[in-house]
Biopython code that builds the backbone (N, CA, C, O; Angstrom):
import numpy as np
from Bio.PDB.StructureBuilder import StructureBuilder

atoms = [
    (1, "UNK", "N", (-19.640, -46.684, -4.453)),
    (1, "UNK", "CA", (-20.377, -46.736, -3.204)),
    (1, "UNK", "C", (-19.838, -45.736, -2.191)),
    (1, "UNK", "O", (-20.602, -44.992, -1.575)),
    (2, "UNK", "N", (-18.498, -45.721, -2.020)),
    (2, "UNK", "CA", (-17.779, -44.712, -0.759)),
    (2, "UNK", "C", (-18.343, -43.336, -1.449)),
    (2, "UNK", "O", (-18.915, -42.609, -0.637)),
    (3, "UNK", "N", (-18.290, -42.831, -2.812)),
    (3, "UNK", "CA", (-19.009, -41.397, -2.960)),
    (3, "UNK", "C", (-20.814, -41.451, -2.262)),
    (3, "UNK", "O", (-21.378, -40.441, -1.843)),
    (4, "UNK", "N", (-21.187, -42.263, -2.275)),
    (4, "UNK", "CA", (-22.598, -42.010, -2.017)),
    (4, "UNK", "C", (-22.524, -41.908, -0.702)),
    (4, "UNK", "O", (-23.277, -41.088, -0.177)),
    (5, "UNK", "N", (-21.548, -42.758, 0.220)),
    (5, "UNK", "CA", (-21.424, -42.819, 1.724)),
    (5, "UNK", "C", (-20.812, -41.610, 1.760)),
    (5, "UNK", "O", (-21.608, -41.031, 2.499)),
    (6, "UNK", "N", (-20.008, -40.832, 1.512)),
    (6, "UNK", "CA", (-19.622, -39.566, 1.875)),
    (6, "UNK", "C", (-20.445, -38.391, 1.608)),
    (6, "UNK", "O", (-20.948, -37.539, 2.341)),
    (7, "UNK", "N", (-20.438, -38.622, 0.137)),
    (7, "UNK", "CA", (-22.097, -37.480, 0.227)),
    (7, "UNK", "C", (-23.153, -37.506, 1.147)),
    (7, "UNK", "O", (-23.743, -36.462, 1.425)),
    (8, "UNK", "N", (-23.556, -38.916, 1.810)),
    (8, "UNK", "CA", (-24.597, -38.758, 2.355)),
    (8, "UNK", "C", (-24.018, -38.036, 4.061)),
    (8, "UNK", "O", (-24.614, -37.141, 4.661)),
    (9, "UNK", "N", (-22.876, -38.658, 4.484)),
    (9, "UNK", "CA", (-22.272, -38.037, 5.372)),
    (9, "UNK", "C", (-22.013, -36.282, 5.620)),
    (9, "UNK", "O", (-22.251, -35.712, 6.685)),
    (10, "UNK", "N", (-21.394, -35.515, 4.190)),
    (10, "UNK", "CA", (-21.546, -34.162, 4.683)),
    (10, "UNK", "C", (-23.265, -33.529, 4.162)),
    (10, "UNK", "O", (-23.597, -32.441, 4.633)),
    (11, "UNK", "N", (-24.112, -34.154, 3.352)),
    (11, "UNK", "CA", (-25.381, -33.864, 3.566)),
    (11, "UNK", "C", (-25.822, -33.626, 5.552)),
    (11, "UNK", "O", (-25.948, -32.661, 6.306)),
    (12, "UNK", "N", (-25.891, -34.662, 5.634)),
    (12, "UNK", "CA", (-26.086, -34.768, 6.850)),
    (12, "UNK", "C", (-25.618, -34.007, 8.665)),
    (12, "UNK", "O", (-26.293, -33.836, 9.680)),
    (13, "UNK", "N", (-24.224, -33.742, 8.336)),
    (13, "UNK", "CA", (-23.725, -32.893, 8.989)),
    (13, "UNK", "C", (-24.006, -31.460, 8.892)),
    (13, "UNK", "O", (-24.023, -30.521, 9.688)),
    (14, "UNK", "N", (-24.250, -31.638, 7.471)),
    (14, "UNK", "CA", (-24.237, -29.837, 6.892)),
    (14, "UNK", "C", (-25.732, -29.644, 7.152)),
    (14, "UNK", "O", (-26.160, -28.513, 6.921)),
    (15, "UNK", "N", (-26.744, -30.721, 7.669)),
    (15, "UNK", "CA", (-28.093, -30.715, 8.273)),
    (15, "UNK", "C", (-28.140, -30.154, 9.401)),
    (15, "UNK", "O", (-28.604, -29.057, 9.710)),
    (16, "UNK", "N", (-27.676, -30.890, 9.976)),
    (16, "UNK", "CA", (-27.000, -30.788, 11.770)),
    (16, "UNK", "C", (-26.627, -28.719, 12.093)),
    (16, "UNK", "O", (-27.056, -27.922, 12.927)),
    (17, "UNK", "N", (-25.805, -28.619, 11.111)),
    (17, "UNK", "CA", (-25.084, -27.797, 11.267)),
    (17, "UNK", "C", (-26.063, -26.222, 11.220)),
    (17, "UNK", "O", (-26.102, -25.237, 11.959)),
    (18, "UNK", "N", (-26.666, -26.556, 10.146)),
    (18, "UNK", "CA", (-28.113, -25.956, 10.272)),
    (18, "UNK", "C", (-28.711, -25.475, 11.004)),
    (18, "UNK", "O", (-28.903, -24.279, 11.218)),
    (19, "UNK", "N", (-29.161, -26.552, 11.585)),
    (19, "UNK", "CA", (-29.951, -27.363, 12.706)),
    (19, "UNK", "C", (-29.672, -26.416, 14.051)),
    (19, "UNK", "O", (-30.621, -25.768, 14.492)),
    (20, "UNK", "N", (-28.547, -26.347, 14.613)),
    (20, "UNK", "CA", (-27.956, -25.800, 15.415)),
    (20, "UNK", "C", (-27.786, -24.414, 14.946)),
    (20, "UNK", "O", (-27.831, -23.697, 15.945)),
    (21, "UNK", "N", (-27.590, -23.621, 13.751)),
    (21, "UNK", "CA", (-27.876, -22.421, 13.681)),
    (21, "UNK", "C", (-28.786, -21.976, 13.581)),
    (21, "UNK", "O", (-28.635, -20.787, 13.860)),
    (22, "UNK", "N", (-30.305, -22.288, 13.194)),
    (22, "UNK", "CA", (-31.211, -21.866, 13.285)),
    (22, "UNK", "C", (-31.909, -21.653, 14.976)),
    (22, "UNK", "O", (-32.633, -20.830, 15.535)),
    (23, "UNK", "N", (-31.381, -22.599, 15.248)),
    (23, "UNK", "CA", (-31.635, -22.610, 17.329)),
    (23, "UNK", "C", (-30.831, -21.554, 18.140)),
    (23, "UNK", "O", (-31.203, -21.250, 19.274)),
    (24, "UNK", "N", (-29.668, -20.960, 17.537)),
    (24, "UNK", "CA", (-29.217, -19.760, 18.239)),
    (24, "UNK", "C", (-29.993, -18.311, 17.207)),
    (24, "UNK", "O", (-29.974, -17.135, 17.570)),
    (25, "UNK", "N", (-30.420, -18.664, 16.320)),
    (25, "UNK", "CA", (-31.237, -17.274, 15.494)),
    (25, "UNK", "C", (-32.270, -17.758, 16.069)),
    (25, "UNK", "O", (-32.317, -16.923, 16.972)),
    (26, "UNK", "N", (-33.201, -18.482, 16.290)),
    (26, "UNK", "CA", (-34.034, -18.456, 17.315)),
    (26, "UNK", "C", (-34.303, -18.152, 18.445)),
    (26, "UNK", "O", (-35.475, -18.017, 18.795)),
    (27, "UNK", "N", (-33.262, -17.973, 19.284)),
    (27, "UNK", "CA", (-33.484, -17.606, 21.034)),
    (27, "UNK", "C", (-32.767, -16.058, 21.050)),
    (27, "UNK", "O", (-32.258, -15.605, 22.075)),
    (28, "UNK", "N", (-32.817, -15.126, 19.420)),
    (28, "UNK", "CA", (-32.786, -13.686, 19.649)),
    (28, "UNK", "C", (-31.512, -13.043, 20.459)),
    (28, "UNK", "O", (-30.559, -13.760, 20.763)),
    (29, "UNK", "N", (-31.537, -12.137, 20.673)),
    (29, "UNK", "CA", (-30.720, -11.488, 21.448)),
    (29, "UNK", "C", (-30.788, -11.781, 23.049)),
    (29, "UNK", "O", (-31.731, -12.210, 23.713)),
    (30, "UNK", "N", (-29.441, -11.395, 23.457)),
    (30, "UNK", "CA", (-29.260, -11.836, 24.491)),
    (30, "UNK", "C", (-30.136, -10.804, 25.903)),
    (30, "UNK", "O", (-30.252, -9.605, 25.651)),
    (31, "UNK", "N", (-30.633, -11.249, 27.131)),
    (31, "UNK", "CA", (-31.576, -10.357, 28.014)),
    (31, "UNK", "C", (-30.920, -9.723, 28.650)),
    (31, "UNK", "O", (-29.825, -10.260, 28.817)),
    (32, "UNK", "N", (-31.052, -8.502, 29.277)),
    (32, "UNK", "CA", (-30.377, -7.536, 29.629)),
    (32, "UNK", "C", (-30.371, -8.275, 31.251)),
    (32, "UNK", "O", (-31.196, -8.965, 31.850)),
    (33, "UNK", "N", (-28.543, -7.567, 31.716)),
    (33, "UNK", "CA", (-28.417, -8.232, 32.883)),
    (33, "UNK", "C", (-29.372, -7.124, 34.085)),
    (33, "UNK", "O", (-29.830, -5.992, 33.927)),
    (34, "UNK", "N", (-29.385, -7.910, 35.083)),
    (34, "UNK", "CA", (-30.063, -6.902, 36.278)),
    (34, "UNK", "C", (-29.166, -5.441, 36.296)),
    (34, "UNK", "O", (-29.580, -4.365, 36.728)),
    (35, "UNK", "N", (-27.966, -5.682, 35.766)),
    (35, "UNK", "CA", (-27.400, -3.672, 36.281)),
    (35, "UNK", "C", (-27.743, -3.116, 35.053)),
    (35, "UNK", "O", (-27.891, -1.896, 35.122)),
    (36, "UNK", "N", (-27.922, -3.610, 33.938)),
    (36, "UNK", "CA", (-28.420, -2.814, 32.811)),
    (36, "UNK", "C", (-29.616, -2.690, 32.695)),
    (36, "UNK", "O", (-30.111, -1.978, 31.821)),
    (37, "UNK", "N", (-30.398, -3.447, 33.667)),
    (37, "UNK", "CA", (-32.060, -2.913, 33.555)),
    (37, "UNK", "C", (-32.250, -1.625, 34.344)),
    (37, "UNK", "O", (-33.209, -0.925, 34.020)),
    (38, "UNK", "N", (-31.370, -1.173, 35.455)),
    (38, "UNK", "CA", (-31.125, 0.380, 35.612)),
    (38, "UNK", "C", (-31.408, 1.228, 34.953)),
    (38, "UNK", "O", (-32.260, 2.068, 35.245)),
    (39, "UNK", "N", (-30.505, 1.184, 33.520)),
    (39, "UNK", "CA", (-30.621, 2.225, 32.837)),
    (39, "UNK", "C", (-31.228, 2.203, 31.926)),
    (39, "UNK", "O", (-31.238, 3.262, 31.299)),
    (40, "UNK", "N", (-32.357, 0.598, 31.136)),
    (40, "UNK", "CA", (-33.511, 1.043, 30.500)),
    (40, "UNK", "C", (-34.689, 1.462, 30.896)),
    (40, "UNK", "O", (-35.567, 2.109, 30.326)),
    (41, "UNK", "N", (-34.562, 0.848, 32.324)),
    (41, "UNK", "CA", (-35.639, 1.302, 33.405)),
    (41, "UNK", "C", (-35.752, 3.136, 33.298)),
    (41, "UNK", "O", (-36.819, 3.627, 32.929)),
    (42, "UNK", "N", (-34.948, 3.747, 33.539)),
    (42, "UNK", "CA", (-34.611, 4.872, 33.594)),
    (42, "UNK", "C", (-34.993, 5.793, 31.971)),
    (42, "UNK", "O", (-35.498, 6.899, 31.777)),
    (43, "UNK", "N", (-34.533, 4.842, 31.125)),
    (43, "UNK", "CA", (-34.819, 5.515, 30.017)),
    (43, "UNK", "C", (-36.298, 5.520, 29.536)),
    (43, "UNK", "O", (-36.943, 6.306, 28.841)),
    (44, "UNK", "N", (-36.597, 4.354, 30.161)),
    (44, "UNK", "CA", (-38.496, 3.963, 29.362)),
    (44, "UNK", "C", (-39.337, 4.722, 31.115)),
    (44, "UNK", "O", (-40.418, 4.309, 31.534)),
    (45, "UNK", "N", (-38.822, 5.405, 31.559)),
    (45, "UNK", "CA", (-39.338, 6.047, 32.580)),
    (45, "UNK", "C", (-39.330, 7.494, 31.703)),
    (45, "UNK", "O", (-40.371, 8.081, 31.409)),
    (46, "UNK", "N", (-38.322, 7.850, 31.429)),
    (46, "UNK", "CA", (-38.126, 9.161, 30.734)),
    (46, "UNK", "C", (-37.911, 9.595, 29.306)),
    (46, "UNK", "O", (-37.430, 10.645, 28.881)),
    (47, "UNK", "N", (-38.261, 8.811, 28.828)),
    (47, "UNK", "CA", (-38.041, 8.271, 27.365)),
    (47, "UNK", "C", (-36.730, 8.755, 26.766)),
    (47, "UNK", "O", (-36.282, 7.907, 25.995)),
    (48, "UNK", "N", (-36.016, 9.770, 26.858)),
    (48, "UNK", "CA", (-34.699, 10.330, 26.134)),
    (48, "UNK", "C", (-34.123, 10.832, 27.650)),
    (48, "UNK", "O", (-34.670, 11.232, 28.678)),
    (49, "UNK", "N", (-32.513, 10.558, 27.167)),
    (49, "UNK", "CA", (-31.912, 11.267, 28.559)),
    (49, "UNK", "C", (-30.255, 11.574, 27.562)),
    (49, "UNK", "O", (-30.124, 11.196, 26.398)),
    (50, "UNK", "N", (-29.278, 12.235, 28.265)),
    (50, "UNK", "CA", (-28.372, 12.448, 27.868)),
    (50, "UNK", "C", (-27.385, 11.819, 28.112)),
    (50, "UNK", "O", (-27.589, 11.207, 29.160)),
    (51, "UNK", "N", (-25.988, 11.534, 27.559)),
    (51, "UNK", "CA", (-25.228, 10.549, 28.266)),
    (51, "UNK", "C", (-24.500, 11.149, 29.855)),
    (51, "UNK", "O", (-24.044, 10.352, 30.676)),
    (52, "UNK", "N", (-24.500, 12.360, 30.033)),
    (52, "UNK", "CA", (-23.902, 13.190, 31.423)),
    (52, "UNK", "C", (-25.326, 13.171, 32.279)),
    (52, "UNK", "O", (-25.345, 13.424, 33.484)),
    (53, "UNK", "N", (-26.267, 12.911, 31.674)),
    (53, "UNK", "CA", (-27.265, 12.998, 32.791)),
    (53, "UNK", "C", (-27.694, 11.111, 33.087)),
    (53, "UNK", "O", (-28.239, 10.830, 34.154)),
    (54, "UNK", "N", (-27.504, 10.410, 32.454)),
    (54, "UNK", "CA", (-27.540, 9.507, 32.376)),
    (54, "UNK", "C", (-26.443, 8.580, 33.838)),
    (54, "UNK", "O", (-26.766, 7.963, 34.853)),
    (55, "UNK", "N", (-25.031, 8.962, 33.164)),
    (55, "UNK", "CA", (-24.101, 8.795, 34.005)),
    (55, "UNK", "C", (-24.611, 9.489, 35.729)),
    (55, "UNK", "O", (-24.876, 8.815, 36.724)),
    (56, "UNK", "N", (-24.615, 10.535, 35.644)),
    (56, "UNK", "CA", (-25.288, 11.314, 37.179)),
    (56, "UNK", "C", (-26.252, 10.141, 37.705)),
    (56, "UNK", "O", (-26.036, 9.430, 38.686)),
    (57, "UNK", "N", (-27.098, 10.103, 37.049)),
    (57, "UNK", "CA", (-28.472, 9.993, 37.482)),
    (57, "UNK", "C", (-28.353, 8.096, 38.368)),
    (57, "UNK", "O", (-28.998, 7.707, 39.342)),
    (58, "UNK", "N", (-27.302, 7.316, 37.548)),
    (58, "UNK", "CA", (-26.679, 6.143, 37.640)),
    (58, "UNK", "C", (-25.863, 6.007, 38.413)),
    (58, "UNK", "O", (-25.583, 4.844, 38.704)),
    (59, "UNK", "N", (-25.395, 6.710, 38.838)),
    (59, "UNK", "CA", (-23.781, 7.153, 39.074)),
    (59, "UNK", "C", (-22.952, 6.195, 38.603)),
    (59, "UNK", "O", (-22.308, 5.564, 39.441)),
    (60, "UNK", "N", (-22.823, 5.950, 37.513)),
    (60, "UNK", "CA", (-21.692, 5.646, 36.479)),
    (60, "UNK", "C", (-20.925, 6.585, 35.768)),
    (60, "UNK", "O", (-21.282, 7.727, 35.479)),
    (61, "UNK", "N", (-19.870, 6.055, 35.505)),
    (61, "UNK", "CA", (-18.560, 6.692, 34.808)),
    (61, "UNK", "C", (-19.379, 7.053, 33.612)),
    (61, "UNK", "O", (-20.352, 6.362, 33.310)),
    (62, "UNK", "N", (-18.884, 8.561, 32.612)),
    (62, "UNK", "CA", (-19.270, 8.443, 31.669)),
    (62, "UNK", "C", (-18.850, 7.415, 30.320)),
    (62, "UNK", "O", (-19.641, 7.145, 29.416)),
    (63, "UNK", "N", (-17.332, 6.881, 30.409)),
    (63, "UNK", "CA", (-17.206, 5.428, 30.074)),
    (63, "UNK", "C", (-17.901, 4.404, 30.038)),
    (63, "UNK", "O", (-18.147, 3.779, 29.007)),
    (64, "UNK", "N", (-18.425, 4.024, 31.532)),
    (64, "UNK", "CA", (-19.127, 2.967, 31.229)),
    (64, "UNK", "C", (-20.701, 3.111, 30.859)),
    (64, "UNK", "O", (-21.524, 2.197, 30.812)),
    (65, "UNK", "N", (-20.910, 4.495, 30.607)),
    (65, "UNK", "CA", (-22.140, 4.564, 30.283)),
    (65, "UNK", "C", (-22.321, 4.358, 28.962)),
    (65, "UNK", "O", (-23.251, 3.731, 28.454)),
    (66, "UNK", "N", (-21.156, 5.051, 28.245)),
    (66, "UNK", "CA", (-21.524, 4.930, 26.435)),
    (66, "UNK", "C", (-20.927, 3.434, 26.505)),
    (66, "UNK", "O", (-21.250, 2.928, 25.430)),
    (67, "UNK", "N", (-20.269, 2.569, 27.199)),
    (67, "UNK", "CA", (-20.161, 1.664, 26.931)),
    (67, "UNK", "C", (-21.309, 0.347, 26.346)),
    (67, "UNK", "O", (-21.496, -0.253, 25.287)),
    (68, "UNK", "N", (-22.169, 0.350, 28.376)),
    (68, "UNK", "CA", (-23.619, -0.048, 27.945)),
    (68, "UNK", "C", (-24.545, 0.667, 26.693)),
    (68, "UNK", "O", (-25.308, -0.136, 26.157)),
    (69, "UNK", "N", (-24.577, 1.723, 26.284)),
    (69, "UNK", "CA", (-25.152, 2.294, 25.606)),
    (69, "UNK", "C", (-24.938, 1.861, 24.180)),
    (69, "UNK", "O", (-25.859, 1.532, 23.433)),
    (70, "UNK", "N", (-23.276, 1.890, 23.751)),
    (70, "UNK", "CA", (-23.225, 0.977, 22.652)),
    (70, "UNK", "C", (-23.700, -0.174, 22.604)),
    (70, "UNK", "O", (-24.230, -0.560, 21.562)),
    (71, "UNK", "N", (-23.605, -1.136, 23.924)),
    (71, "UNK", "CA", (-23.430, -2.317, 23.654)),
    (71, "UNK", "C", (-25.381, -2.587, 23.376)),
    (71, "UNK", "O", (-25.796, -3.478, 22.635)),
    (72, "UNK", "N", (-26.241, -1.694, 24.080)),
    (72, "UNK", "CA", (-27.961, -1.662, 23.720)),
    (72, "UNK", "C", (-28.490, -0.881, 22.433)),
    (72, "UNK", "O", (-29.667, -0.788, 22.083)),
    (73, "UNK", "N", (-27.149, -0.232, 21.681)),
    (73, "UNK", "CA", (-27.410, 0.351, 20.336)),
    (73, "UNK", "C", (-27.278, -0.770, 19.789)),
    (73, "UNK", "O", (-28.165, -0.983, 18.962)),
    (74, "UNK", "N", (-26.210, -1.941, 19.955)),
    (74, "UNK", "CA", (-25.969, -2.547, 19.043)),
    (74, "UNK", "C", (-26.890, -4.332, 18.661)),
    (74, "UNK", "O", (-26.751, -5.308, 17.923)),
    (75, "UNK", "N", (-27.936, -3.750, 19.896)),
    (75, "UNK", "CA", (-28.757, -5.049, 20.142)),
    (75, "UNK", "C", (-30.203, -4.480, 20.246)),
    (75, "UNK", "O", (-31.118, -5.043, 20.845)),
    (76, "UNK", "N", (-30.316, -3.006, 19.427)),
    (76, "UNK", "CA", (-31.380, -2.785, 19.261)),
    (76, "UNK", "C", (-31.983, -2.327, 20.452)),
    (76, "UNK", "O", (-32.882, -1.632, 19.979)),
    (77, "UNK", "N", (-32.089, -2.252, 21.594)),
    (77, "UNK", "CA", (-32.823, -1.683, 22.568)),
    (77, "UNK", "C", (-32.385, -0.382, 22.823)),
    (77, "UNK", "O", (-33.217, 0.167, 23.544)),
    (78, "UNK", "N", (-31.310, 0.469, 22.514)),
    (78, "UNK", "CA", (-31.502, 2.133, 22.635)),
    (78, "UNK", "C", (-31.281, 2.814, 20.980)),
    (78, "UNK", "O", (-30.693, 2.242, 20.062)),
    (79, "UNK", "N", (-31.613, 3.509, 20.951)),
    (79, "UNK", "CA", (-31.004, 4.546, 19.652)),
    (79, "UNK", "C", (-30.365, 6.276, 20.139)),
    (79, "UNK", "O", (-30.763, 7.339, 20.615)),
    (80, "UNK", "N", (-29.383, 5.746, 19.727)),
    (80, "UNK", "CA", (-28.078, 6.938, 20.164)),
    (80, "UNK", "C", (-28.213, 8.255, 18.697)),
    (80, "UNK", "O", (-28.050, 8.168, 17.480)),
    (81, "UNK", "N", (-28.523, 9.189, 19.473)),
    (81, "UNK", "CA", (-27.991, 10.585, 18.530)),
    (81, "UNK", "C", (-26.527, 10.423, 17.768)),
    (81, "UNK", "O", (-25.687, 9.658, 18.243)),
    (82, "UNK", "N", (-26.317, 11.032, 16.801)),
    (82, "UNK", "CA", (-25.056, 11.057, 16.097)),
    (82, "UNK", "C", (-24.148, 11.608, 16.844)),
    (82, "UNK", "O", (-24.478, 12.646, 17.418)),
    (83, "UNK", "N", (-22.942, 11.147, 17.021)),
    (83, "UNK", "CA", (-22.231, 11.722, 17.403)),
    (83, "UNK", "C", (-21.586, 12.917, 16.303)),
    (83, "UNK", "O", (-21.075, 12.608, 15.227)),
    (84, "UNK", "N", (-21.727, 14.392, 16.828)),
    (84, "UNK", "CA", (-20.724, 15.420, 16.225)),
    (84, "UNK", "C", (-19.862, 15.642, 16.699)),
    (84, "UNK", "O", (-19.956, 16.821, 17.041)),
    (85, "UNK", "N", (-19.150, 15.336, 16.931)),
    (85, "UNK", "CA", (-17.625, 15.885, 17.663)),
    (85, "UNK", "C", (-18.149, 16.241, 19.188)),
    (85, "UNK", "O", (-19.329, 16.121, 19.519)),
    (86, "UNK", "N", (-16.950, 16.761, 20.192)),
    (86, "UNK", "CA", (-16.165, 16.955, 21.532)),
    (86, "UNK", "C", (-17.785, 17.866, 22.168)),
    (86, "UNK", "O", (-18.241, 17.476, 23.243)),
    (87, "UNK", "N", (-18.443, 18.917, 21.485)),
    (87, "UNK", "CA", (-19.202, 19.381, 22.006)),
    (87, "UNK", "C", (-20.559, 19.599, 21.621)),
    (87, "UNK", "O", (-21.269, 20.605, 21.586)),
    (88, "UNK", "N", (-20.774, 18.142, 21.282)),
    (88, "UNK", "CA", (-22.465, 17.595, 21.082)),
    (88, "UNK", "C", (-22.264, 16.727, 22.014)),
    (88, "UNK", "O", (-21.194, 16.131, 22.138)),
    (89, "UNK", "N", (-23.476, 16.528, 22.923)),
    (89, "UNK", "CA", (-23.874, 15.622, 23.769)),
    (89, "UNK", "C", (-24.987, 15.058, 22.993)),
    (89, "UNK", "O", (-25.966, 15.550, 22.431)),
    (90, "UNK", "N", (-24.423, 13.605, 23.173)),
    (90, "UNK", "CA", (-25.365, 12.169, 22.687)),
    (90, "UNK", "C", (-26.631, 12.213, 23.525)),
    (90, "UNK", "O", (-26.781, 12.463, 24.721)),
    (91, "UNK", "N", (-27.600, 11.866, 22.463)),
    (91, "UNK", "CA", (-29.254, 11.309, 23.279)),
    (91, "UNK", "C", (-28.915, 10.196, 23.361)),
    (91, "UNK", "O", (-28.027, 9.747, 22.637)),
    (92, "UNK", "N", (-29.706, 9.292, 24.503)),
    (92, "UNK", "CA", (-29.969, 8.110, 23.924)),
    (92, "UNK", "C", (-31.588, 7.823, 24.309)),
    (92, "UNK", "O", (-32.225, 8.194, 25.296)),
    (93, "UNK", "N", (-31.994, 7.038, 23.176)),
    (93, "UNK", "CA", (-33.599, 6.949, 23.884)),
    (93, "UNK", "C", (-34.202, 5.331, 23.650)),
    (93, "UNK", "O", (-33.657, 4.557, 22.863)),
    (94, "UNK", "N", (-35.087, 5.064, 24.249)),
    (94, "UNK", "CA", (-35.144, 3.280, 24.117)),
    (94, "UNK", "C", (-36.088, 3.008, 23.092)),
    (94, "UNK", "O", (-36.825, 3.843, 22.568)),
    (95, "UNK", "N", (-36.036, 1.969, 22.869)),
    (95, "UNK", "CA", (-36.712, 1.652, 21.824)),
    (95, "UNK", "C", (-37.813, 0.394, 22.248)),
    (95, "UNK", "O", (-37.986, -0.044, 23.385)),
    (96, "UNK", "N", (-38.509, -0.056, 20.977)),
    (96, "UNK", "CA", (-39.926, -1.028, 21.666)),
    (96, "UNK", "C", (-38.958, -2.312, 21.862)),
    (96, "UNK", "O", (-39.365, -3.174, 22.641)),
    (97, "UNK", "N", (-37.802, -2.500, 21.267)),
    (97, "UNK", "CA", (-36.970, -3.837, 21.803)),
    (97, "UNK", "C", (-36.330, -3.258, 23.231)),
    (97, "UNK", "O", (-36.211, -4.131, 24.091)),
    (98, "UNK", "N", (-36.023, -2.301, 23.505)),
    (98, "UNK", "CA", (-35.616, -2.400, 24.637)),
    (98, "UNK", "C", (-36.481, -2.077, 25.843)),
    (98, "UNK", "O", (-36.070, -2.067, 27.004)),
    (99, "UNK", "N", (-37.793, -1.800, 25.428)),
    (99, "UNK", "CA", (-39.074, -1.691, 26.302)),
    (99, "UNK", "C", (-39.130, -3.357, 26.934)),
    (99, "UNK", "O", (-39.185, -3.747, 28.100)),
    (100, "UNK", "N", (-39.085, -4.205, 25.497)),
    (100, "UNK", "CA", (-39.352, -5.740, 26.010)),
    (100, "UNK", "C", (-38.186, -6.461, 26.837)),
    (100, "UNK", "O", (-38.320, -7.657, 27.095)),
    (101, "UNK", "N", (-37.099, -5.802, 27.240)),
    (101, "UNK", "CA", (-36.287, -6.184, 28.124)),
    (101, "UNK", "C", (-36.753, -5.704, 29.642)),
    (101, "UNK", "O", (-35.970, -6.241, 30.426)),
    (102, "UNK", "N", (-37.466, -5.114, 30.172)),
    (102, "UNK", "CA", (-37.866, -4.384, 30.914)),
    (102, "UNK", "C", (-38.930, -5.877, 31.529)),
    (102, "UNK", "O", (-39.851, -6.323, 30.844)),
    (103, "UNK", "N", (-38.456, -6.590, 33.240)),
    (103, "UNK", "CA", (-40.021, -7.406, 33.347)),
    (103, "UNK", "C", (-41.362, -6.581, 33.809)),
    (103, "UNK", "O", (-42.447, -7.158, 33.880)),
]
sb = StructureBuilder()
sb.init_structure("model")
sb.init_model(0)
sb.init_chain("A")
sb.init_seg("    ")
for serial, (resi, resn, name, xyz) in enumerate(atoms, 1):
    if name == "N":
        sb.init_residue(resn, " ", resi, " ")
    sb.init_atom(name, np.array(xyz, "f"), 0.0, 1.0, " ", f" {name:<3s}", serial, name[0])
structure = sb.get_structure()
């Protein structure tokens, strides 16, 4: 009897557990805060910009620009040029997920 009560116990949890991961893959990626709608605003205004013109145009550090920039490559709302080394300058340009961050 205690095997059937325990099986039915991690059945059940391991339901739960589920349960609760399918509800954070459900509510998607996270919405862009008000200072990062700046710079998709900016990008779905101009569709491609550079990261030094980007920074200018923001007046942000060029740090914290590839920063945000990674952090909207990595959630799908920009797509970044390859980086080649010290003297290629990165595109970045938005994409239709990062259009839908935009109200």
């Amino acid at each position: 009897m205690k095997i059937v009560e325990t099986f039915t116990r991690l059945t059940l949890g391991a339901i739960g557990a589920l349960g609760l991961l399918a509800a954070v893959v459900k509510r998607g990626p996270k919405k862009a805060s008000p200072e990062s709608l700046r710079l998709l605003k900016h990008l779905a205004k101009n569709k491609s910009s550079s990261v030094p013109e980007l920074s200018s145009r923001l007046k942000l550090t060029t740090d914290e620009t590839e920063r945000l920039l990674a952090e909207f490559e990595k959630r799908g709302w920009v797509q970044l040029s390859g980086d080649q080394g010290a003297a290629h300058v990165r595109i970045a340009a938005i994409t239709r997920a990062g259009r839908e961050q935009i109200p």
